[in-house]
C-alpha positions, 0 to 999 in steps of 0.5 A: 292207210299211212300218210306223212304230214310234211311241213312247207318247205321254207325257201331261203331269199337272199338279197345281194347287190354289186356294182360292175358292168351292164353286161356282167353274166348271172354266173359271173356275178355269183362268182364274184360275190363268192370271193367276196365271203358271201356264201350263195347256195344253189338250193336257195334263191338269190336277187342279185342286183347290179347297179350299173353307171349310163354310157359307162361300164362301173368295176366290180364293187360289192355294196352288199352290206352298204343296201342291206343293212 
């Protein structure tokens, strides 16, 4: 009888945030982050959060850098 011992797949979680409207779709924000240097693979996780602004809509700002650090 043979067997492989395969180690635990470590998951990458990757914390982003941006600023833009309360309606902004998932793959919009992605793309958006995108052209903004970030490399966010399909194979990992992502958190985007989106700060948005009451009674208003914010342009699309990446704060990335500004709540990660």
């Amino acid at each position: 009888m043979e067997t492989t011992i395969r180690p635990p797949q470590h998951r990458t979680v990757r914390h982003f945030a941006m600023e833009g409207p309360k309606d902004l779709p998932r793959d919009a924000a992605v793309a958006f982050l995108r052209e903004c240097g970030h490399e966010i693979r399909d194979n990992e996780d992502a958190i985007i959060r989106i700060m948005i602004a009451a009674g208003r809509d914010l342009p699309l700002k990446d704060i990335t850098a500004e709540c990660y650090r």
